[in-house]
N, C-alpha and C positions, 0 to 999 in steps of 0.2 A: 184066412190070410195066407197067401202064397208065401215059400219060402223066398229070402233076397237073394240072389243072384252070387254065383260062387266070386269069392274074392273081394263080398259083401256084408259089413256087421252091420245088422239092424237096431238101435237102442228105442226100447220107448219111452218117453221123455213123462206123460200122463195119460190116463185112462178115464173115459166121459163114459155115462151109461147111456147107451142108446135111448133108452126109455125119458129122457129125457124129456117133459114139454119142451123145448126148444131145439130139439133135435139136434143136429152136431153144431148147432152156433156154439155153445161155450169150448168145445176141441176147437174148431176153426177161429174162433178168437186165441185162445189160447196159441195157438199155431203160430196166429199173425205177430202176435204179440214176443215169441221166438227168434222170427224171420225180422222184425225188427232190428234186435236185436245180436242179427249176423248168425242165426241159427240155422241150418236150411229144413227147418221141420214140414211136415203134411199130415194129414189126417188122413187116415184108412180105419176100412168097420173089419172088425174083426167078428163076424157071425156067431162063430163058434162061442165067443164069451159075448157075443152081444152091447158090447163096448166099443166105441169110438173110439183109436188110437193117436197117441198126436208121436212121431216116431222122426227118428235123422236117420240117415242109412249113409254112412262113409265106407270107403273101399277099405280094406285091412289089408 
């Protein structure tokens, strides 16, 4: 996972294990489910730990 962008904090919100049978559908629900709810989350893989991330990135 790249770092965010200076002038940007990354929170992550929940962590999906990639291995998942269902692949990122439970982060991308999760996500949606967020964004619903006025969140502005997304999903990014973070390789390195192999985990789905569901993450908000606001400027600081």
């Amino acid at each position: 996972m790249t770092p965010p962008p200076a002038g940007v904090t990354r929170t992550v919100l929940e962590r999906f294990d990639a291995g998942h049978p269902r692949g990122s559908w439970p982060a991308e629900g999760f996500a949606a489910e967020q964004r619903r709810r006025g969140v502005p989350a997304r999903v990014v893989m973070d390789r390195d730990s192999g985990y789905f991330l569901v993450i908000v990135e606001r400027a600081s």
